[in-house]
C-alpha positions in Angstrom: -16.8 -1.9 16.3 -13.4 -3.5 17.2 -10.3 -3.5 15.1 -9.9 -6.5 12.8 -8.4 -9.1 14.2 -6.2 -9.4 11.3 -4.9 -5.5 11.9 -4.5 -5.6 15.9 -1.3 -7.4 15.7 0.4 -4.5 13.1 -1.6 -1.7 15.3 0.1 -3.2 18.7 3.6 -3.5 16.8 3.3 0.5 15.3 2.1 1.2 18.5 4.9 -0.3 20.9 8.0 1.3 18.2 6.7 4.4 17.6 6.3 5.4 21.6 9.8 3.9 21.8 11.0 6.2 19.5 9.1 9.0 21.1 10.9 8.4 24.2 14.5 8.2 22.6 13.6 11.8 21.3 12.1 13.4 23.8 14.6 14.4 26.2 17.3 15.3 23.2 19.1 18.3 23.2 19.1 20.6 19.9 22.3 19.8 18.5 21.6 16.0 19.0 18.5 16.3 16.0 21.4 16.9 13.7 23.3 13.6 14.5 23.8 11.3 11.0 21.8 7.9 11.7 22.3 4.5 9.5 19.7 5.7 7.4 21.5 7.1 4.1 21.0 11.0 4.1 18.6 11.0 7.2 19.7 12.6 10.3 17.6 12.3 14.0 15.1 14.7 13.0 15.1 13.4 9.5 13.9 10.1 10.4 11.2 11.4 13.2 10.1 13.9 10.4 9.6 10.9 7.7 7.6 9.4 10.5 5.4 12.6 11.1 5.1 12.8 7.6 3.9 9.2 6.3 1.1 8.9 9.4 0.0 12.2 8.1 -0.3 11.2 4.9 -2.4 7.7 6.2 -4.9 10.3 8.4 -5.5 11.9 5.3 -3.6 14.9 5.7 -2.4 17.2 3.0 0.7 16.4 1.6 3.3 19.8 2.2 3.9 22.2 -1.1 6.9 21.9 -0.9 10.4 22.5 -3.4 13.2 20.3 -2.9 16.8 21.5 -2.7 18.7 20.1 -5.9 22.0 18.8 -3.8 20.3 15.9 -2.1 23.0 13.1 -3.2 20.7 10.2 -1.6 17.4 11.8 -3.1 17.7 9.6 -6.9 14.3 8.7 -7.9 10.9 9.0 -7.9 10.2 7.1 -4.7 13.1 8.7 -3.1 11.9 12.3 -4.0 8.6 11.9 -2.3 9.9 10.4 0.8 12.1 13.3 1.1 9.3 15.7 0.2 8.2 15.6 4.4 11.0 15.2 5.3 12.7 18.6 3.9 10.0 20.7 4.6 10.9 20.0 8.6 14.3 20.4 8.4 14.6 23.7 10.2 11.9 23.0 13.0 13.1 23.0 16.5 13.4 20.3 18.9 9.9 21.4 20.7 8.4 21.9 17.3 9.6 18.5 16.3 8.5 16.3 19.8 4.9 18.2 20.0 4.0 17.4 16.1 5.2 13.3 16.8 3.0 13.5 20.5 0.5 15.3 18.1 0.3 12.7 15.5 0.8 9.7 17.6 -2.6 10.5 19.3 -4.5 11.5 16.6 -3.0 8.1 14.3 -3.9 5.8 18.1 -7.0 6.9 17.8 -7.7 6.0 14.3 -6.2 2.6 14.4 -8.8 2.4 17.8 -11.5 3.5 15.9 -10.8 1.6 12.9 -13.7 -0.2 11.5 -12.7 -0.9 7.7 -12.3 -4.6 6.2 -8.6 -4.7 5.9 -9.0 -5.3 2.4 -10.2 -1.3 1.5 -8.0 0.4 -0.3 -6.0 3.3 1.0 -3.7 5.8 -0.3 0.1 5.0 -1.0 3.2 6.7 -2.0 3.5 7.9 -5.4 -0.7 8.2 -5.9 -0.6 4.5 -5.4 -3.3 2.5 -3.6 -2.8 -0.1 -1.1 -4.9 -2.3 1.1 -5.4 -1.0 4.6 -3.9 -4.6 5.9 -0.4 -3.9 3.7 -0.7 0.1 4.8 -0.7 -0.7 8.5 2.2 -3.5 7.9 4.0 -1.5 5.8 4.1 1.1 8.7 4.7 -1.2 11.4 7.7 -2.3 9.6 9.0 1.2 8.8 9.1 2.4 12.4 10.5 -0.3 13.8 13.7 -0.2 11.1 13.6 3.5 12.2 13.5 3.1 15.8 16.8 0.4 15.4 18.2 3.4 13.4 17.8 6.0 16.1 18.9 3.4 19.0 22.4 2.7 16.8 22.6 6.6 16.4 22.2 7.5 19.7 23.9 4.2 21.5 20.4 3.0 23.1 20.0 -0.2 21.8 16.9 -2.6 23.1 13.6 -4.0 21.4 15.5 -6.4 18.9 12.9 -8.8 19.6 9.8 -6.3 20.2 6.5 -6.8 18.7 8.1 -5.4 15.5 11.0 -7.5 15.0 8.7 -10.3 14.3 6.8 -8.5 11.5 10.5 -7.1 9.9 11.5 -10.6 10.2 8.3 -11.9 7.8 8.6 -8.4 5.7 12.4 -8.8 4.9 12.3 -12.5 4.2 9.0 -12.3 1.7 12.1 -10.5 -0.3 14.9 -13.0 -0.1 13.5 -15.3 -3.3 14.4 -12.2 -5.6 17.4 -11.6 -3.8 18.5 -15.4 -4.4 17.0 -16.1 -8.0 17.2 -13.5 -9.5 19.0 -10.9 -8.6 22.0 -13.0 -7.4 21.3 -15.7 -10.4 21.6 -18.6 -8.2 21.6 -21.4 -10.4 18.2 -23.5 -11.2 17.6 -26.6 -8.9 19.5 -24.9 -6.5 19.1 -24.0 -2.5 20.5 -21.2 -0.3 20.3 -21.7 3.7 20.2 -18.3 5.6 20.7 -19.3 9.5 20.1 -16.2 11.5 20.6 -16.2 15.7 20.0 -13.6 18.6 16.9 -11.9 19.9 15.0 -13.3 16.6 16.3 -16.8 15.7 15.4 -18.8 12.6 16.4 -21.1 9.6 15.0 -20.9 6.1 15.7 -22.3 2.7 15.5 -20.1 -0.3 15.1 -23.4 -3.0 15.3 -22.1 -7.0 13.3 -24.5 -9.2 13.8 -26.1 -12.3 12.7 -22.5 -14.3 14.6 -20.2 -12.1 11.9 -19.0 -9.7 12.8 -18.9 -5.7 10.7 -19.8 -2.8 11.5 -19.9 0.5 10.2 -22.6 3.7 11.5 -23.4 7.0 12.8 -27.2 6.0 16.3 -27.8 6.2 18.4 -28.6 3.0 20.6 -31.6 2.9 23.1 -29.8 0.5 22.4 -26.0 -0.2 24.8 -24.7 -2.6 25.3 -21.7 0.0 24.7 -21.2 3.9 24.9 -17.9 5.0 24.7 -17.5 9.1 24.8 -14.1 10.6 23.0 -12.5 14.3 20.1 -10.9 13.5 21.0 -7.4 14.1 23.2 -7.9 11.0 20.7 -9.1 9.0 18.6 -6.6 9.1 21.2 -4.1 8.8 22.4 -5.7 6.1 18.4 -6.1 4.6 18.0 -2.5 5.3 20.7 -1.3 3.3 22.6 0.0 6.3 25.5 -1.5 6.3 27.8 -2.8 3.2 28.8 -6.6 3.7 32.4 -5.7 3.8 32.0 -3.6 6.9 30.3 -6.5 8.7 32.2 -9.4 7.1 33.8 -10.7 10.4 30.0 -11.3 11.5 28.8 -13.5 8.9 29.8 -17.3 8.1 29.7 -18.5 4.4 29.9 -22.3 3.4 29.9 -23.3 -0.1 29.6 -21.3 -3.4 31.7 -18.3 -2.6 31.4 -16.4 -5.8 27.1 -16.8 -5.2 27.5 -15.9 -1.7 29.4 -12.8 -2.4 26.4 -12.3 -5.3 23.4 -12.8 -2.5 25.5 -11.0 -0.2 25.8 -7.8 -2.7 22.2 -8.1 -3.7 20.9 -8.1 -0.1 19.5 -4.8 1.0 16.0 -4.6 -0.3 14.7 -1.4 1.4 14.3 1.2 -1.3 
């Protein structure tokens, strides 16, 4: 039985990011697994370890026994605590240890996703005992890598596949957020619209419009006079989406017209990563 069609495109997107990242860490040297990354609190190994550790959990796997240490600063939650969980409990592997368990895992999770026969409405296993659908699993993870795989390419000054199969599904994933960002969370005023205008390898235009009761929506029309218009290259955006980057550090790269105290309010409210 063939994949869904509705699942090939995430499986071909996971697929092409995490080989990429496979083949930025391959040829590393010890010391470079240690190197800080964009991602708060994660190092190299950190981030191929959070990989390891979230296809292990969608093959089923066991999740570790593990105790945390109590000085993780960027470990603040519930979420954040079981992300960390595989994540710690790799922290003193080796550089072999750490390539053979991603080749490992990357063959056994290919040959699921081949083999996979579910309706992509089943429900799988999530963080936090959650369930999921396996559509939103699989899309959830084809997003994840690809933010991780721009992580490791800033780290380690290989940058490339801004506009790989991925980029197009962090594009749809990080805007599905932006209402929030702009109604509520930012307070933009009822009857009101924000223009985002985003250029480079992934180019596109959307209106985030806030109705009459203070609920946001966002389309592809242009508006004829958004209270804010916020343009920016794309690799900033999703820095900035990811929580990678503070606005202030990239403020020379983004363009405001209008409403400068909402824009300043959208632009504070914009990572939406947990």
């Amino acid at each position: 039985m063939t994949v869904h069609p509705s699942l090939q495109t995430y499986a071909d997107a996971w697929t092409h990011s995490v080989e990429s990242i496979a083949e930025l860490v391959k040829p590393l040297a010890e010391g470079e697994w240690n190197r800080r990354t964009p991602c708060p609190g994660w190092s190299v190994r950190d981030i191929v370890s959070h990989i390891i550790g979230m296809e292990c959990e969608q093959l089923g796997d066991p999740r570790p026994i593990h105790t945390l240490p109590r000085d993780l600063y960027h470990v603040q939650n519930d979420f954040t605590r079981y992300m960390e969980m595989q994540v710690d409990v790799r922290r003193h592997h080796t550089a072999p240890e750490m390539t053979s368990e991603l080749e490992y895992t990357i063959i056994r999770r290919s040959r699921q996703l081949r083999n996979e026969s579910r309706d992509p409405e089943t429900m799988t296993r999530a963080p936090l005992g959650a369930e999921q659908t396996l559509e939103l699993a699989l899309r959830m993870r084809a997003f994840d890598v690809w933010v991780h795989e721009q992580d490791l390419r800033a780290t380690l000054g290989a940058p490339g596949n801004l506009d790989s199969p991925g980029a197009a599904i962090a594009r749809d994933a990080l805007l599905a957020a932006l209402p929030k960002v702009v109604a509520k969370d930012a307070g933009a005023p009822p009857n009101s619209a924000v223009v985002l205008d985003v250029h480079g390898p992934v180019e596109f235009l959307r209106t985030v419009r806030v109705d009459a009761d203070g609920r946001g929506s966002v389309d592809g029309s242009p508006s004829l006079g958004p209270a804010v218009t916020l343009s920016m290259d794309w690799e900033t955006y999703v820095r900035l989406a990811c929580g990678r980057v503070r606005p202030a550090a990239v403020a020379d790269r983004i363009k405001v017209e209008g409403d400068q105290e909402l824009a300043t309010a959208i632009l504070q409210n914009f990572a939406v990563t947990p």
